[in-house]
Residue frames as a rotation matrix with the C-alpha (Angstrom) as fourth column:
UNK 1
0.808 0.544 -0.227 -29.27
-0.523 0.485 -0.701 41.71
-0.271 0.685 0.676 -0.39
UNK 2
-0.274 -0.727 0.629 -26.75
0.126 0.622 0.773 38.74
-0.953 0.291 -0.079 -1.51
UNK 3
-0.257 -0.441 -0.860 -25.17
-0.924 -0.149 0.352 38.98
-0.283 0.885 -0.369 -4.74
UNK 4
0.992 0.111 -0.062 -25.78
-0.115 0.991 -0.068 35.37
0.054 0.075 0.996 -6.62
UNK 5
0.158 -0.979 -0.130 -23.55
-0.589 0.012 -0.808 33.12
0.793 0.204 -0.574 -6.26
UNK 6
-0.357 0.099 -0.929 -22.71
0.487 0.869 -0.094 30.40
0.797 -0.485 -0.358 -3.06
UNK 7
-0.977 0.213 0.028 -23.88
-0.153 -0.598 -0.786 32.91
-0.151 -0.772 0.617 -0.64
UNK 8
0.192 0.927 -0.321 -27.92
-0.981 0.184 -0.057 32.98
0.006 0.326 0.945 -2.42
UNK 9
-0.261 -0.073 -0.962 -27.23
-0.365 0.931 0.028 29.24
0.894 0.358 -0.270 -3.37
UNK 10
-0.925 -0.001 -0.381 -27.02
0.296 0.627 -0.721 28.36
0.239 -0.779 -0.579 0.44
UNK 11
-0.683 0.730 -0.037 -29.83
-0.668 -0.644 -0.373 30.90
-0.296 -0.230 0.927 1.26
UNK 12
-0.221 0.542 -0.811 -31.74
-0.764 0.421 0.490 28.85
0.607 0.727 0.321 -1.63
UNK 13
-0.253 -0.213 -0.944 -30.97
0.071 0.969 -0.238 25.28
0.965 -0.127 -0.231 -0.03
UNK 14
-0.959 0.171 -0.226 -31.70
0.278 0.416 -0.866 25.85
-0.054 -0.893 -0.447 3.34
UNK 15
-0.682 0.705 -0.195 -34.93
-0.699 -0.707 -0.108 27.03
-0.214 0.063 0.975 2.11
UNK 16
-0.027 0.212 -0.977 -35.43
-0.777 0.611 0.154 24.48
0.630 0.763 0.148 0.26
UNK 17
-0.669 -0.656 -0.349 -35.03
0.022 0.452 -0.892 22.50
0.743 -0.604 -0.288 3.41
UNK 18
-0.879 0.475 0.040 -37.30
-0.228 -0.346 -0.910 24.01
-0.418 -0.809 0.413 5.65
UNK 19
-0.312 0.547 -0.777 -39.68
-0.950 -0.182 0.253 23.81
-0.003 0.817 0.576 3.13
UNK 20
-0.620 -0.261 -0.740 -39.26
-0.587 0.779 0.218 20.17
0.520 0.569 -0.637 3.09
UNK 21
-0.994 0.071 -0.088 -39.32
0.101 0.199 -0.975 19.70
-0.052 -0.977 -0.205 6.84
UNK 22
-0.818 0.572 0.065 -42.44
-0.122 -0.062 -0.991 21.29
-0.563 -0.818 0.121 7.09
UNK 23
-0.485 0.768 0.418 -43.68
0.080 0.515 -0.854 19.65
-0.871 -0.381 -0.311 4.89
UNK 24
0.411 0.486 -0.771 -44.35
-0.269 -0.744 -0.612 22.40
-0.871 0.459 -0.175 2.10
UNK 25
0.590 -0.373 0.716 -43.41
0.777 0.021 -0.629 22.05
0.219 0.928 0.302 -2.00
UNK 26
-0.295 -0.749 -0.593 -40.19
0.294 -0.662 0.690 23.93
-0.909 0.029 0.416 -2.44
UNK 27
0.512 0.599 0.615 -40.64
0.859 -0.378 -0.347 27.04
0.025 0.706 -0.708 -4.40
UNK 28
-0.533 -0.681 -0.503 -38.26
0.627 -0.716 0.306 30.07
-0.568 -0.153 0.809 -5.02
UNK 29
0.847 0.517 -0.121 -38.65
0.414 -0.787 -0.458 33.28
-0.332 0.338 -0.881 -5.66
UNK 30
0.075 -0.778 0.623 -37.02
0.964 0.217 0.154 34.25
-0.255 0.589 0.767 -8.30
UNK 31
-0.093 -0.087 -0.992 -35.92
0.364 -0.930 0.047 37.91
-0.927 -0.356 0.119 -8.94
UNK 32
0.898 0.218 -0.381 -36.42
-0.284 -0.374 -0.883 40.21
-0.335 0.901 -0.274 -12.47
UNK 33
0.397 -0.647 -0.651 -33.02
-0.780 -0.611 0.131 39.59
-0.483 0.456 -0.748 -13.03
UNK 34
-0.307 -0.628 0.715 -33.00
-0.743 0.627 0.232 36.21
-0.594 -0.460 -0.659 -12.96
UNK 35
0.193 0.317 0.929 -35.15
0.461 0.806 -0.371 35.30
-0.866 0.500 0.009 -14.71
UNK 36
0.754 0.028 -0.657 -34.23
-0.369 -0.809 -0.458 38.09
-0.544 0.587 -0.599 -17.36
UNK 37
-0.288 -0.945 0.153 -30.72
-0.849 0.326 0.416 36.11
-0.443 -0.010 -0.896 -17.53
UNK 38
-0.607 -0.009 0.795 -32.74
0.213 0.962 0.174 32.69
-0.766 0.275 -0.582 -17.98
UNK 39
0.733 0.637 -0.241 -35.07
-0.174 -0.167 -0.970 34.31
-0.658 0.753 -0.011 -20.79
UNK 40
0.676 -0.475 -0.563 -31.33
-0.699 -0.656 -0.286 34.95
-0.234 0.587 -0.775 -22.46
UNK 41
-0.588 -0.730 0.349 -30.10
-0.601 0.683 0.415 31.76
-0.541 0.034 -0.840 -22.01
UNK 42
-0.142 0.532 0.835 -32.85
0.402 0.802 -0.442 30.13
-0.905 0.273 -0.327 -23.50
UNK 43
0.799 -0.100 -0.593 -33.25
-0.571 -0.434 -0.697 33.13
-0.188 0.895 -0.404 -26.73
UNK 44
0.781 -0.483 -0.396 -29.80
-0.609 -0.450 -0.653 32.81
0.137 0.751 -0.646 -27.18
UNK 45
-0.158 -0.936 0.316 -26.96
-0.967 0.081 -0.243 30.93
0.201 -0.343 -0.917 -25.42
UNK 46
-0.521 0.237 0.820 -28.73
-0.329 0.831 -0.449 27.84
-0.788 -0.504 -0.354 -24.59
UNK 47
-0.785 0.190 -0.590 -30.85
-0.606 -0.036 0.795 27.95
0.130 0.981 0.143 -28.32
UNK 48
-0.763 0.414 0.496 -33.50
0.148 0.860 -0.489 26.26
-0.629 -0.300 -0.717 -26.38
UNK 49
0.483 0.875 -0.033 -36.24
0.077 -0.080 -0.994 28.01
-0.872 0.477 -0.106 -28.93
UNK 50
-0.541 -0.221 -0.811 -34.74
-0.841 0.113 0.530 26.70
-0.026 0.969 -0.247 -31.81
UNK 51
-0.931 0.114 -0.346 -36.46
-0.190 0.658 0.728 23.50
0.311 0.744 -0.591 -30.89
UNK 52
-0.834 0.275 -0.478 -38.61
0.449 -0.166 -0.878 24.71
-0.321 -0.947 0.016 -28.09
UNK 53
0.314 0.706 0.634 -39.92
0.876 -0.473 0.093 27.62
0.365 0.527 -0.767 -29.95
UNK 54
-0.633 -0.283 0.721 -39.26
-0.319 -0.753 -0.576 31.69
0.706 -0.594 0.386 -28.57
UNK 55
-0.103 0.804 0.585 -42.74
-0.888 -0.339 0.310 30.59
0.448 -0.488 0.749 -26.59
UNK 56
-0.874 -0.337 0.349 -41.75
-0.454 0.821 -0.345 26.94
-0.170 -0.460 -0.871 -25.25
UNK 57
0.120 0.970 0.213 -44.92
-0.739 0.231 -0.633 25.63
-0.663 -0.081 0.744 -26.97
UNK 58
-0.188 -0.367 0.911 -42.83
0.498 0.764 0.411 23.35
-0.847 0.530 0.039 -29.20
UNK 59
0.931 0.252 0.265 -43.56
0.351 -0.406 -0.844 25.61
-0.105 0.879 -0.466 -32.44
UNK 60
0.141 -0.868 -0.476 -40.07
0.438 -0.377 0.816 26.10
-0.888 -0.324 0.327 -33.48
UNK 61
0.739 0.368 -0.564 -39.33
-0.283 -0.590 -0.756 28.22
-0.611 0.719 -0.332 -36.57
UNK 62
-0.309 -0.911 -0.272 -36.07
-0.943 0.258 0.208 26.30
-0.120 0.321 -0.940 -37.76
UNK 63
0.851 0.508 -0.131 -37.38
-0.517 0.855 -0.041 22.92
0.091 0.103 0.990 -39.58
UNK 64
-0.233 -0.884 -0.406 -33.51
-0.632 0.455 -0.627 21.77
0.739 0.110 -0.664 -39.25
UNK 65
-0.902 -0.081 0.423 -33.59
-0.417 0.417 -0.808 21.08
-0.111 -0.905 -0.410 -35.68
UNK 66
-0.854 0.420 -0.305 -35.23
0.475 0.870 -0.131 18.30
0.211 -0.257 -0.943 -33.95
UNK 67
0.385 0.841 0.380 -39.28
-0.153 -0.348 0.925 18.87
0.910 -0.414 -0.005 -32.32
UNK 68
-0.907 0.156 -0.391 -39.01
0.410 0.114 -0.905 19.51
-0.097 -0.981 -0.167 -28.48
UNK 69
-0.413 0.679 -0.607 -41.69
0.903 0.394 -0.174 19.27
0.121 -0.620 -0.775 -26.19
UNK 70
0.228 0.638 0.736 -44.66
0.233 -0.770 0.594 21.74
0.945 0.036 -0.324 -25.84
UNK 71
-0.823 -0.359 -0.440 -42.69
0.514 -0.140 -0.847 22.93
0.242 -0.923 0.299 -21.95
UNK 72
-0.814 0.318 0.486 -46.35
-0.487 -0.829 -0.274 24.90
0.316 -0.460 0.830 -21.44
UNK 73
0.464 0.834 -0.298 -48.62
-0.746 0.549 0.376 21.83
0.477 0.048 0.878 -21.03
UNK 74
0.155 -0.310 -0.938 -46.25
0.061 0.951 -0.304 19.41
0.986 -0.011 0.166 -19.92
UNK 75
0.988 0.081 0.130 -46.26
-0.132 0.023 0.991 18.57
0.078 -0.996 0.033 -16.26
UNK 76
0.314 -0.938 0.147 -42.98
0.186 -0.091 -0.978 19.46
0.931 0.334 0.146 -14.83
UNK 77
0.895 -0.261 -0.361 -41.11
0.149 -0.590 0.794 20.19
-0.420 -0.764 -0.490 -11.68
UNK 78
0.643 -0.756 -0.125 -38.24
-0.759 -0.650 0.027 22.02
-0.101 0.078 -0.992 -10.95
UNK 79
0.315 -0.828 0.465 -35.96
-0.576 0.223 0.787 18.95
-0.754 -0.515 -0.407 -10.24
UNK 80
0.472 0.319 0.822 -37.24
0.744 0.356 -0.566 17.09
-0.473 0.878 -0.070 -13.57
UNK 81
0.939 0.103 0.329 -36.38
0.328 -0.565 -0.757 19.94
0.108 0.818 -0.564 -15.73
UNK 82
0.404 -0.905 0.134 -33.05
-0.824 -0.296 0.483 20.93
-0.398 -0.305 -0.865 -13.97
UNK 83
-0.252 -0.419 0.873 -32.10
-0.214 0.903 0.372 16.98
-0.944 -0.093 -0.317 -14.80
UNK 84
0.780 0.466 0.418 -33.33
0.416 0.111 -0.902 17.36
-0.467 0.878 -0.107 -18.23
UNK 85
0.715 -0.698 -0.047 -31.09
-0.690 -0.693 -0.209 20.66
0.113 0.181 -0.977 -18.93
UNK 86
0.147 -0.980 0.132 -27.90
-0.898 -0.076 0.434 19.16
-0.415 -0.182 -0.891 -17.55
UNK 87
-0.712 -0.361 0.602 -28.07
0.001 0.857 0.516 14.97
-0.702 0.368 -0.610 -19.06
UNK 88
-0.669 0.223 -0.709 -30.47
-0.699 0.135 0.702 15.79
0.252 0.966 0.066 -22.06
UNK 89
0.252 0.815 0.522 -32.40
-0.682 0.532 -0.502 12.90
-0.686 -0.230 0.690 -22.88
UNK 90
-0.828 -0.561 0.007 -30.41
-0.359 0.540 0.761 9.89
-0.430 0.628 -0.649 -24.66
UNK 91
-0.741 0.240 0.627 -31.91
0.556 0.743 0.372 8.63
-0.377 0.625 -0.684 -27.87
UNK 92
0.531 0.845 0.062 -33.95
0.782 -0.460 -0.421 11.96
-0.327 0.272 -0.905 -28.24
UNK 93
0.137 -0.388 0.911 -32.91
0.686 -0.627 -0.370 14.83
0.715 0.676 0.180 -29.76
UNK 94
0.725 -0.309 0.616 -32.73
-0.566 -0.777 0.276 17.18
0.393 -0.548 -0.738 -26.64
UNK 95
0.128 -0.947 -0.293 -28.93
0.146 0.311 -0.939 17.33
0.981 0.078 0.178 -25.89
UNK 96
0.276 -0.472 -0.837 -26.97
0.949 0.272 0.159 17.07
0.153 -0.838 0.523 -22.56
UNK 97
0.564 -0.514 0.647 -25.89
-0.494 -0.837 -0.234 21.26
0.662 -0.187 -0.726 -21.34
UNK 98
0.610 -0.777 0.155 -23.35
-0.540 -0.264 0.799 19.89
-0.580 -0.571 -0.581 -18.76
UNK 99
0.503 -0.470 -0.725 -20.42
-0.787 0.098 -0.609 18.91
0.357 0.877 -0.321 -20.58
UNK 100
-0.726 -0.674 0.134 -19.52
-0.672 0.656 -0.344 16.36
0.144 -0.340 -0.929 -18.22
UNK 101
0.067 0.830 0.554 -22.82
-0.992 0.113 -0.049 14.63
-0.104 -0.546 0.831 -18.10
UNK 102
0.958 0.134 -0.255 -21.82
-0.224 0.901 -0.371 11.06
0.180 0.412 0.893 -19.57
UNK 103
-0.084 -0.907 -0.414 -17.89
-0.162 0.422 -0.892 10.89
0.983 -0.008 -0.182 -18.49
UNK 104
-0.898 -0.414 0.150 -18.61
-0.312 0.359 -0.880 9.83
0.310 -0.837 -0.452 -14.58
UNK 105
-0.623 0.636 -0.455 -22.17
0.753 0.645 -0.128 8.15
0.212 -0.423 -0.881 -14.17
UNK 106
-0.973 0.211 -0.096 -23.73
-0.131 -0.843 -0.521 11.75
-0.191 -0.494 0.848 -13.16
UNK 107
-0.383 0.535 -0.753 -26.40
-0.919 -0.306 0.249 11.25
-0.097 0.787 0.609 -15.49
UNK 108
0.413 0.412 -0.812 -28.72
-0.699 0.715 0.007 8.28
0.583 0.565 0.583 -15.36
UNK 109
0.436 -0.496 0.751 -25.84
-0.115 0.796 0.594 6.05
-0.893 -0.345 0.290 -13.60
UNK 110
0.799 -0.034 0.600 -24.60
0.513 0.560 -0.651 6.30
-0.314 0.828 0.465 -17.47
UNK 111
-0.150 -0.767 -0.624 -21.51
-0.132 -0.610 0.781 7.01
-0.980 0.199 -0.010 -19.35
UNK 112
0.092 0.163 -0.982 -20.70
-0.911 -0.384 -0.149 7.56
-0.401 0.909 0.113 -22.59
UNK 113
-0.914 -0.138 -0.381 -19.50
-0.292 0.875 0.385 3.63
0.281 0.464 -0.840 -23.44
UNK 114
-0.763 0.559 0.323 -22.87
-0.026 0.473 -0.881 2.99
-0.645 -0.681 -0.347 -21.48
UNK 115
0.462 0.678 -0.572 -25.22
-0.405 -0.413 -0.816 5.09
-0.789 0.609 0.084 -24.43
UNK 116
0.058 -0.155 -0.986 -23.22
-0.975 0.202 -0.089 3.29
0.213 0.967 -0.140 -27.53
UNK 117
-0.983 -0.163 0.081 -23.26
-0.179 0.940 -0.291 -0.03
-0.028 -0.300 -0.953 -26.01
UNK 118
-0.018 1.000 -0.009 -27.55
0.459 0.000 -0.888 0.64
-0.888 -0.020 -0.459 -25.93
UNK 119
-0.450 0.072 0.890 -27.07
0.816 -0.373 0.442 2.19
0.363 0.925 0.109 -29.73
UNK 120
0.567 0.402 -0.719 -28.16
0.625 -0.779 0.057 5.75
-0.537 -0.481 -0.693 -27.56
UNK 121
-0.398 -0.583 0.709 -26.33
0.659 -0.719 -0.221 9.10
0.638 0.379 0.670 -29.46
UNK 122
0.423 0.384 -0.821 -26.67
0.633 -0.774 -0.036 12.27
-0.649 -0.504 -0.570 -27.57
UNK 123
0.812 0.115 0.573 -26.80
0.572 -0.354 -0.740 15.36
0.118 0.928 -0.353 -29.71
UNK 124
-0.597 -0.615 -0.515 -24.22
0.784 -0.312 -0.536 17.93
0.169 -0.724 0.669 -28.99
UNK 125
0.699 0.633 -0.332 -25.78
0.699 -0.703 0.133 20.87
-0.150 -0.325 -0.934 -27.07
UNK 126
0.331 -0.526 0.783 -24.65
0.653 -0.472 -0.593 24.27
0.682 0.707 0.187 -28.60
UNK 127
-0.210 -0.529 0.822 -23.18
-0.693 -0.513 -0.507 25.81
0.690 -0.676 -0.259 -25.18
UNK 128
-0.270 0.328 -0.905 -22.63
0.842 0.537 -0.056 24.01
0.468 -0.777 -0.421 -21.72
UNK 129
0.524 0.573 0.630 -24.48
-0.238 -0.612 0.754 25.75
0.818 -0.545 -0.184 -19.42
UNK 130
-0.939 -0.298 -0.173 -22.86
0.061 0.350 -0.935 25.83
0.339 -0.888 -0.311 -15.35
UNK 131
-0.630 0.446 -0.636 -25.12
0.769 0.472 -0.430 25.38
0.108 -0.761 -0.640 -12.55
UNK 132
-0.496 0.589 -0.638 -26.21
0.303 -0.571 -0.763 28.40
-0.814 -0.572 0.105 -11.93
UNK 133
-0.817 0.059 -0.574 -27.07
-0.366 -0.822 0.437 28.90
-0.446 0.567 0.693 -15.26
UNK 134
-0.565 0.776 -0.282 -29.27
0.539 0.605 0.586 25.61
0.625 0.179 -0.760 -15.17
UNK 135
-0.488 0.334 -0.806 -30.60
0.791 -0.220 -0.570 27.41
-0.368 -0.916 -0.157 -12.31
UNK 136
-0.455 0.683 -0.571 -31.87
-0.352 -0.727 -0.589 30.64
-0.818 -0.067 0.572 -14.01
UNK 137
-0.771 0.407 -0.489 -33.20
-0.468 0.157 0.869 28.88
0.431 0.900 0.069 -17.15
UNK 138
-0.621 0.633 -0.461 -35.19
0.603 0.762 0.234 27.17
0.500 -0.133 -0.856 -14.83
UNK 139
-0.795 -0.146 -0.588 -36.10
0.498 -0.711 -0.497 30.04
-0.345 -0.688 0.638 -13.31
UNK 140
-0.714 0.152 -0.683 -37.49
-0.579 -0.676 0.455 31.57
-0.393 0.721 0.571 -16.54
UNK 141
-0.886 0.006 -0.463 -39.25
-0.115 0.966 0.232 28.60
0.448 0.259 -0.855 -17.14
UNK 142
-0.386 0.789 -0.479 -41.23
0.905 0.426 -0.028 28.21
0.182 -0.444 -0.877 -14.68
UNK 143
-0.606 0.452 -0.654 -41.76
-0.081 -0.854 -0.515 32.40
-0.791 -0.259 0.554 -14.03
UNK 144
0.014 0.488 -0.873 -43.22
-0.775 -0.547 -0.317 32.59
-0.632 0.681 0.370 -17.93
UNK 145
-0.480 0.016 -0.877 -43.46
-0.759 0.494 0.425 28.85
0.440 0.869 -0.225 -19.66
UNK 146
-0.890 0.104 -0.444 -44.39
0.190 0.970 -0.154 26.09
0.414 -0.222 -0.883 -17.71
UNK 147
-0.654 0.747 -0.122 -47.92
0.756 0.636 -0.159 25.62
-0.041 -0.196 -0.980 -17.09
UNK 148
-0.814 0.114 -0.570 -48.97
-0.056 -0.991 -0.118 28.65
-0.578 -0.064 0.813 -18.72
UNK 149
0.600 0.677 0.425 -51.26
0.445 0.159 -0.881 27.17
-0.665 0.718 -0.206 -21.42
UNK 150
0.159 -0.084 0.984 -51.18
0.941 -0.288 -0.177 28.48
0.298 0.954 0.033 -25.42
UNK 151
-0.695 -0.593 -0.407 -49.67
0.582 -0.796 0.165 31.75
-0.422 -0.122 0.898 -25.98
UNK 152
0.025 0.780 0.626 -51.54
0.996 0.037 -0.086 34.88
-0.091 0.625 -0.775 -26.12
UNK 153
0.408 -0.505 0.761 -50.92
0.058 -0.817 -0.574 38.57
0.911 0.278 -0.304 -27.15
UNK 154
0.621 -0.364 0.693 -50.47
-0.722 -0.609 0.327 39.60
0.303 -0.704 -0.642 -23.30
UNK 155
0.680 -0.688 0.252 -48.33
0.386 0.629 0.675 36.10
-0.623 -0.362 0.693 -22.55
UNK 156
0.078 -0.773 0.629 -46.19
0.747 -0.373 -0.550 37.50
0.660 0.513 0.549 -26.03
UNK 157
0.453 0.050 0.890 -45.95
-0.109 -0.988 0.111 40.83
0.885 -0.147 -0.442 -24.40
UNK 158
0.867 -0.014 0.498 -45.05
-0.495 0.087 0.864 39.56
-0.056 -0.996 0.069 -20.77
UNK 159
0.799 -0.290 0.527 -42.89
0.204 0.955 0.216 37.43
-0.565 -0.065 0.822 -22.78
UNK 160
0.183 -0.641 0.745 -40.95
0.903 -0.189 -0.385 40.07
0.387 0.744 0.544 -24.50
UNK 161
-0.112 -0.118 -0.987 -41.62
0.945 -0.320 -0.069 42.96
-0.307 -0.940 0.148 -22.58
UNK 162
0.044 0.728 -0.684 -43.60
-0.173 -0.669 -0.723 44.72
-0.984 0.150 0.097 -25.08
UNK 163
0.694 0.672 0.258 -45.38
0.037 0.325 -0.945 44.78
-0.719 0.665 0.201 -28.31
UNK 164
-0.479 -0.877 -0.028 -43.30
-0.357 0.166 0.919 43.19
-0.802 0.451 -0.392 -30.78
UNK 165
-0.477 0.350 -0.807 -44.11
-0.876 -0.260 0.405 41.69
-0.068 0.900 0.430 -34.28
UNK 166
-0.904 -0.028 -0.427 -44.51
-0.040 0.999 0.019 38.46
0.426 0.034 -0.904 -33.05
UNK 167
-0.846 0.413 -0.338 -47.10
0.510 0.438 -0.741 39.63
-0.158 -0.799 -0.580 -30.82
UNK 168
-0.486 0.443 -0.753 -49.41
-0.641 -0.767 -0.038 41.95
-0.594 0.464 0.657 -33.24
UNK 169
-0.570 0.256 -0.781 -50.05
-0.669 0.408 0.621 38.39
0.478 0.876 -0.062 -35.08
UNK 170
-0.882 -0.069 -0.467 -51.61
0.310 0.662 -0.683 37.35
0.356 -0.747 -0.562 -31.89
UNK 171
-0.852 0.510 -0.116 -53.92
-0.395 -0.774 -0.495 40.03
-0.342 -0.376 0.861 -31.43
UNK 172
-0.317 0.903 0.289 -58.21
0.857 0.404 -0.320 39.34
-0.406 0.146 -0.902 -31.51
């Protein structure tokens, strides 16, 4: 078994490849740990359910922060959402996670004189995130948020890994 890291990464990509070739939608399989890692980056290190919600349904429990997007209804791929995470979304409230995403064109074809020259602000984003960590948040994402529909007790439960308070106010 490969360890993560550029060893899996290639493993990943030439999948992702073949896949292409023949045709097929590229699709990983993602592992318990991985996506266990991107659950934690999104609880906690990423703070994506501060505007997300804990359940990426846009219900967020912090009226400070901005509304994001209901991530269980919206139509998404992987490469969309990976490009979301790392350049944000200028003029919206969801921030940039790579810290370099506006100082060489990476993003958009834009820099930073590019977004204040268009009156654009980007929020700051409360941790960069590296690659691989865009990599398991997407992970997590798509294993237990994207295109799951509305949250219900057994999605809380799957979504916490067992009966918590959040998920007892769910219950029929």
């Amino acid at each position: 078994m490969l360890k993560s890291g550029t060893g899996q990464g290639m493993v990943r990509a030439a999948l992702a490849i073949a896949a292409v070739l023949a045709g097929g939608s590229v699709a990983f399989a993602q592992s318990a740990d991985d996506i266990a890692a991107g659950r934690q980056l999104f609880l906690q290190k990423g703070n994506c359910q501060a505007c997300h919600g804990w359940a990426g349904d846009g219900r967020k429990m912090d009226s400070q922060m901005p509304d994001g997007a209901n991530l269980r209804e919206i139509p998404l791929d992987r490469e969309v959402l990976i490009k979301t995470v790392k350049c944000g979304r200028p003029g919206t409230g969801m921030p940039a996670f790579d810290r370099l995403a506006y100082s060489d064109g990476r993003c958009f074809g834009l820099k930073l004189s590019d977004l204040r020259a268009r009156g654009l602000e980007m929020p700051d984003a409360p941790a960069t995130l590296a690659a691989n960590e865009v990599e398991r948040l997407a992970d997590f994402l798509f294993a237990k948020v994207v295109g799951k529909g509305p949250v219900d007790h057994a999605a809380c439960v799957d979504f916490w890994g067992s009966e918590v308070e959040t998920c007892k106010e769910l219950k029929k």
